[in-house]
C-alpha positions in Angstrom: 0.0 0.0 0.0 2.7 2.4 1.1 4.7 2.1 -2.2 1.2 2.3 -4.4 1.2 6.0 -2.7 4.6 6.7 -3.1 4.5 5.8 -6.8 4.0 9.0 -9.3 0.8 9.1 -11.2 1.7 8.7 -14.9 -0.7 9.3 -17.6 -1.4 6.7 -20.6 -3.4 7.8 -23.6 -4.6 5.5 -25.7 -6.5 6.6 -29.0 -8.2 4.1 -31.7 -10.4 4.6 -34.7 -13.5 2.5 -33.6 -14.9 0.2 -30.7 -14.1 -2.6 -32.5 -11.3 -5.1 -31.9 -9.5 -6.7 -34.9 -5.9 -7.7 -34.3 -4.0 -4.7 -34.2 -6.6 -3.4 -31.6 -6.2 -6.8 -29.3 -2.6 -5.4 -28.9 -4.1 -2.3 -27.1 -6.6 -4.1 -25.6 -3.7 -6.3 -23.6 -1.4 -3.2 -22.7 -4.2 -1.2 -21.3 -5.9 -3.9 -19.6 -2.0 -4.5 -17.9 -1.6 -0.8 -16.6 -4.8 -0.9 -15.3 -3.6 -3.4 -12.4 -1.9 -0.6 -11.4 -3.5 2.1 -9.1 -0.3 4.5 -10.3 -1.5 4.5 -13.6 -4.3 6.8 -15.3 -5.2 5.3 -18.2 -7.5 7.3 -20.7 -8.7 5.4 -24.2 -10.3 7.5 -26.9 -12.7 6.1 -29.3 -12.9 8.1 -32.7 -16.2 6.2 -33.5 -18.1 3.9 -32.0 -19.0 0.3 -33.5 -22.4 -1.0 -33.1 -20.8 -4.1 -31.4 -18.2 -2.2 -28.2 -16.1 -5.1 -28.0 -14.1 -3.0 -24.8 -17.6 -2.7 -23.1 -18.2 -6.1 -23.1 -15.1 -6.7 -20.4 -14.8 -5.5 -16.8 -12.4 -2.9 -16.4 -10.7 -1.2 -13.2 -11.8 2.5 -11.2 -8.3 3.9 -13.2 -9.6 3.1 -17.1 -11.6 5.8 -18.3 -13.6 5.3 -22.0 -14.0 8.7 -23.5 -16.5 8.3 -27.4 -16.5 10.5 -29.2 -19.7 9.1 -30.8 -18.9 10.3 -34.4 -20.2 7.7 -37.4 -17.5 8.8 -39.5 -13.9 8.9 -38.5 -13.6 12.3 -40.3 -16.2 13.9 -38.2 -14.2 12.0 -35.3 -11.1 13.2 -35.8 -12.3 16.8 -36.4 -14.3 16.7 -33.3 -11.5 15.4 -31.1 -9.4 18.2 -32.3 -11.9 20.9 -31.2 -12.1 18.9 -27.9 -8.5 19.3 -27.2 -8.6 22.2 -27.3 -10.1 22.9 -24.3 -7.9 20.7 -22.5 -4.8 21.8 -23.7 -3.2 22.0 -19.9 -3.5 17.8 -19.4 0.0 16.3 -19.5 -0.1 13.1 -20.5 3.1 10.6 -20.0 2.4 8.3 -22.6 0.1 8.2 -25.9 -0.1 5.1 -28.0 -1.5 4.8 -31.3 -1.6 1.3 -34.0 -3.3 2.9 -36.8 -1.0 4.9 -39.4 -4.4 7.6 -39.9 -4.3 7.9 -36.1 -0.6 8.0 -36.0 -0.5 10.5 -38.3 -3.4 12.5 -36.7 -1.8 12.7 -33.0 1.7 13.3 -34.6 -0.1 16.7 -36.1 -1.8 17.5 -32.6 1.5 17.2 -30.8 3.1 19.3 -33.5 0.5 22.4 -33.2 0.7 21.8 -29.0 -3.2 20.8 -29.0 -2.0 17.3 -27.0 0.8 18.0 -23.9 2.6 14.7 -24.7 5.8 14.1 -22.9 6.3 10.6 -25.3 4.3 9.5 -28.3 4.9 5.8 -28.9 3.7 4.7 -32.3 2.9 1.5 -33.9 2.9 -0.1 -37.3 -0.1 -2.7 -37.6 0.9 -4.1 -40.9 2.7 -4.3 -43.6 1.4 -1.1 -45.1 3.4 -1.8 -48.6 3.0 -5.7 -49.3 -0.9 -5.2 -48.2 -2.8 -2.3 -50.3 -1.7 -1.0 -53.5 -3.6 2.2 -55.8 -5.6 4.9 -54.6 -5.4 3.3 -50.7 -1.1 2.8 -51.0 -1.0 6.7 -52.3 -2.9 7.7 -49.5 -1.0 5.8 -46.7 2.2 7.3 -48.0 0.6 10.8 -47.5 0.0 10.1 -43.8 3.8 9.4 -43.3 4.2 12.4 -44.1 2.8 13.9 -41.0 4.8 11.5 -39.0 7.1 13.8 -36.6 8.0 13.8 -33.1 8.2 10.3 -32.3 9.5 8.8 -29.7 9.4 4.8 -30.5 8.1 3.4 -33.6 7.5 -0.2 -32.8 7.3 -3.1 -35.8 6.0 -6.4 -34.9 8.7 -8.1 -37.1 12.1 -7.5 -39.2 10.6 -8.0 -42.0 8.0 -5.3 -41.1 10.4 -2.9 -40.4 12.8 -3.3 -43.2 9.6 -2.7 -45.5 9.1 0.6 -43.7 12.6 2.0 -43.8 13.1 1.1 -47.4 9.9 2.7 -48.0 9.5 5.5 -46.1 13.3 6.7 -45.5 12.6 9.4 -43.3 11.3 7.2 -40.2 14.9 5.7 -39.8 15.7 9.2 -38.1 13.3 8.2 -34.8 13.8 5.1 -32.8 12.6 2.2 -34.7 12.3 -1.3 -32.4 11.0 -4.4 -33.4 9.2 -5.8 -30.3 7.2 -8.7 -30.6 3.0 -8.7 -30.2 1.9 -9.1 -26.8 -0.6 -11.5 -24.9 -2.4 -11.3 -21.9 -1.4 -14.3 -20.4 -3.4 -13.8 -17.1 -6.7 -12.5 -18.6 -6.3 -15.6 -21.5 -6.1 -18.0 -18.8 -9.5 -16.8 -16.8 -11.3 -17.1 -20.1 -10.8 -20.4 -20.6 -14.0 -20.8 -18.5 -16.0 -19.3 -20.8 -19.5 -20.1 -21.8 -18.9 -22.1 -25.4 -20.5 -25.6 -24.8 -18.9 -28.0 -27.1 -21.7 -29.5 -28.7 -19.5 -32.3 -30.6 -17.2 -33.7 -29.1 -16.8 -36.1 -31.0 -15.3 -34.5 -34.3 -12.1 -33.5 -35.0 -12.5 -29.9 -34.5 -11.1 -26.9 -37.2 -11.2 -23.5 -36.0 -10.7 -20.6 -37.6 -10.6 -17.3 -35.6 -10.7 -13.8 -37.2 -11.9 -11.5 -40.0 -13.6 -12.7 -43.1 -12.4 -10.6 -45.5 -10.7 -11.5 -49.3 -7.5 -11.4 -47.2 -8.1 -14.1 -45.0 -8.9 -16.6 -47.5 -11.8 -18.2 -45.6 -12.7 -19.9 -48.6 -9.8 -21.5 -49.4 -10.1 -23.5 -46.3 -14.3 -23.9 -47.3 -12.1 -25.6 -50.5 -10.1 -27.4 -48.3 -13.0 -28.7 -46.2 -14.8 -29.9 -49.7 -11.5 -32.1 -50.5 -11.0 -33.3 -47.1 -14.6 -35.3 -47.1 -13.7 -36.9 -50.3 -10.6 -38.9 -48.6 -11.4 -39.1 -44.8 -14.4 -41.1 -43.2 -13.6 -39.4 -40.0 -16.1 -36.7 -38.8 -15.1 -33.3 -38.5 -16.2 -29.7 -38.1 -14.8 -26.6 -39.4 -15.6 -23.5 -36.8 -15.4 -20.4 -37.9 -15.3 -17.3 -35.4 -15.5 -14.2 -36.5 -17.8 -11.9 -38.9 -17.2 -9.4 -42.2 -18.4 -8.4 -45.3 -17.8 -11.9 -46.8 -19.7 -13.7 -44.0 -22.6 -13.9 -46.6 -20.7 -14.7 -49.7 -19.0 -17.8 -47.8 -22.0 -19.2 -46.1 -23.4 -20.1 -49.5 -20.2 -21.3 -50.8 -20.5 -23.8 -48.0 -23.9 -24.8 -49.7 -22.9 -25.2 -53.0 -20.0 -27.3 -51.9 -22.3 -29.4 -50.0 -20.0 -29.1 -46.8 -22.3 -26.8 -44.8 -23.1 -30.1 -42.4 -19.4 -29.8 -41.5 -19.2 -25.9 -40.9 -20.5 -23.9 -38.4 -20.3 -20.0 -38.3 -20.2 -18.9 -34.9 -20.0 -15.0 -35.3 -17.8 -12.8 -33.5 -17.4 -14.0 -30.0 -15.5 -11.5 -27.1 -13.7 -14.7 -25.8 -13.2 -17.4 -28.3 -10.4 -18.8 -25.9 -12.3 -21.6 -24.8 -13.0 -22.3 -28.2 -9.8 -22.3 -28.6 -8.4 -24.9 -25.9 -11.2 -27.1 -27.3 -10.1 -27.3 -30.8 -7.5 -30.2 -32.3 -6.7 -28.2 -35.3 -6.4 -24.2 -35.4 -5.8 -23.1 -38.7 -4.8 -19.6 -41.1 -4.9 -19.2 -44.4 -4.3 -15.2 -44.7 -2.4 -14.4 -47.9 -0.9 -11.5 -45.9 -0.7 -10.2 -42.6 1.6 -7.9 -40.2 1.6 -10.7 -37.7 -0.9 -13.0 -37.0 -1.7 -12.7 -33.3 -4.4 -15.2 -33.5 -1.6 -18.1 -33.6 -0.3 -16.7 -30.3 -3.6 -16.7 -29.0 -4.4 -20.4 -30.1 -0.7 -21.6 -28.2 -1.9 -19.7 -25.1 -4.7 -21.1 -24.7 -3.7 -25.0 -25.6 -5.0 -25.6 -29.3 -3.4 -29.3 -30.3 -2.4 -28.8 -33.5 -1.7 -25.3 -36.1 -1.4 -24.7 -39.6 -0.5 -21.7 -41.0 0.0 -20.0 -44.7 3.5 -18.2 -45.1 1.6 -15.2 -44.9 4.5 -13.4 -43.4 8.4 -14.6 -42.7 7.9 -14.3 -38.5 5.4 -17.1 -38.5 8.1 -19.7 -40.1 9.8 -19.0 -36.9 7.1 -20.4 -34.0 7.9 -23.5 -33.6 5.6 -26.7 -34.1 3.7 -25.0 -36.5 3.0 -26.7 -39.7 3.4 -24.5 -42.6 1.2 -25.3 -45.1 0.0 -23.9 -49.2 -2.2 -22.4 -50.8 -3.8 -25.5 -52.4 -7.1 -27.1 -51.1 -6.0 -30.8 -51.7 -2.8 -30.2 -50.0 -4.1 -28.5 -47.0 -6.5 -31.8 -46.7 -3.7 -34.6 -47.2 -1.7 -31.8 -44.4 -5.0 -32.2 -42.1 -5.8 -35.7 -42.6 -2.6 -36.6 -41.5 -2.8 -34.7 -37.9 -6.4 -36.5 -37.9 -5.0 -39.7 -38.1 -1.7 -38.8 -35.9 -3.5 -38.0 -33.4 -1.1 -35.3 -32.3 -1.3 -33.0 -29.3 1.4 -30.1 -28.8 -1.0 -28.0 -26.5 1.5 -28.1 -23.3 4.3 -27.1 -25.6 2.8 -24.3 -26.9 1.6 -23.2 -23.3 4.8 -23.2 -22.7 6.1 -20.8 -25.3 3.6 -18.5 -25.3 5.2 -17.1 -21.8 7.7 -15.5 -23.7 5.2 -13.3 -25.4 3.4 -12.3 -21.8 2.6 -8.3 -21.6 4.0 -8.0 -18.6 7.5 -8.1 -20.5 6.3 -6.1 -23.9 5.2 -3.2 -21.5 8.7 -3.3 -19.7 10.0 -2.7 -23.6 7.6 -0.2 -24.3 7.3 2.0 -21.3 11.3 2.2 -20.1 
């Protein structure tokens, strides 16, 4: 109690485009969830807009985390409205901000620059790999918000590969600090919601899950593909879970249909825990074409998946052990995954094991020193 007291206040600020949390926003998520142990710590998040799901909401959170909306539907409004807010509060210091997104970046970079935000450090980071990812009209206007970059005190990349694409691409950001540091998880609050309320309702199949966005990225229906070819050489039941939503929700539903495999899929929607889901399943599985770094894969070791396949969908993910790298083609994904069903393979206390390296408690030690 006495060194709680003696311990300076400091002030975290934490801003993000929507209520919503994808990936890059679960990194947030862990760190202020972290500093909000701590009665020393302040912690303010700002919402630009809000979602009609509030994925934050749906959590319990400590006296010391404070949710500020802005309640704008469009982030432009947001932004704008933000600005005009700051105004008035030009005399808060703040010890930390953290941004993910390179439009938010960008935006508090400008705010610190005209003295609307009293920031003592800005810590930035990249979500993905900006330049691999999007291409046209979307590429040209990412490379106009790095030009507002300025001021910054730590610009963190998930991986080397991330941050060599950055530096080559954008030469001027080699003047600030530039760390690779590693994606964090919440090891404690992973392990509580392993309780969760998911009832396994089959327990007999060999279970597939696939956790995350369905978008053209993710590939969802190369693994509907997969599915299809799987039946045609294994007897053994199975079931293909998909958690998460998106635009191509619809789209892949009746793919499902036409490829007669909708027995052996179930879409579960987006779930605020999917951890139990998780420590249930015998097979997690990606098939993203790209990503920054998949932090679902983490996730799936944390909480005691058996088995993981992943696409090459970035160089950092040929580097966690144990998990099978796989193609891009539906019958060899289904020889891959017919063989772990008849293996009968279970790494799940292995990759418990490893995934302490990536606890927050350490990333936050890296970020905040």
């Amino acid at each position: 109690m006495g060194f709680a007291m003696c311990q300076e206040i400091k002030r975290y600020l934490f801003i993000l485009p929507s209520t919503t949390i994808g990936g890059a926003e679960r990194v947030l998520f862990n760190i202020v969830r972290h500093l909000g142990k701590y009665t020393y710590n302040s912690v303010q998040v700002v919402f630009i807009t809000k979602s009609e799901n509030n994925d934050w909401e749906a959590h319990s959170w400590s006296e010391n985390v404070v949710f500020k909306y802005i309640n704008e539907r469009k982030e432009f409004r947001g932004f704008l409205k933000y600005f005009l807010c700051s105004l008035f509060e030009t005399s808060k210091v703040y010890n930390y901000a953290v941004t993910t997104h390179v439009h938010t970046n960008s935006f508090i970079c400008l705010l610190r620059k005209l003295k609307v935000l009293n920031i003592k450090k800005h810590i930035v980071r990249e979500s993905t790999l900006i330049f691999e990812r999007f291409s046209g009209r979307q590429l040209f206007v990412f490379k106009l918000l790095y030009r507002f970059y300025s001021n910054i005190d730590l610009l963190v990349c998930q991986t080397d590969e991330m941050r060599l694409s950055l530096l080559t691409n954008v030469p001027k950001l080699s003047h600030f600090s530039v760390r690779v540091i590693s994606n964090p998880l919440n090891l404690e609050f992973i392990r509580c919601s392993l309780n969760s309320s998911y009832v396994d309702t089959d327990s007999e199949s060999f279970r597939i899950l696939y956790v995350g966005r369905l978008h053209k990225v993710k590939r969802v229906d190369l693994l509907l593909m997969s599915v299809f070819c799987l039946k045609k050489i294994s007897d053994v039941n199975f079931k293909l879970i998909i958690v998460g939503d998106g635009p191509e929700r619809a789209r892949l539903a009746e793919l499902a249909n036409s490829l007669g495999v909708q027995a052996n899929v179930l879409f579960l929607g987006r779930l605020d825990s999917p951890y139990s889901i998780m420590a249930s399943s015998d097979l997690g599985i990606l098939v993203s074409e790209r990503e920054g770094f998949p932090n679902v894969l983490l996730e799936m070791m944390c909480s005691g998946t058996k088995n993981i396949f992943s696409t090459d969908c970035t160089a950092s993910v040929l580097n966690l052990p144990r998990v099978n790298i796989i193609s891009s083609d539906p019958d060899q994904i289904a020889n891959q995954i017919h063989r772990v069903i008849l293996s009968n393979s279970d790494n799940s206390d292995f990759f418990k094991r490893y995934a302490t390296s990536y606890d927050v408690d350490r990333y936050c030690d890296k970020l905040f020193d």
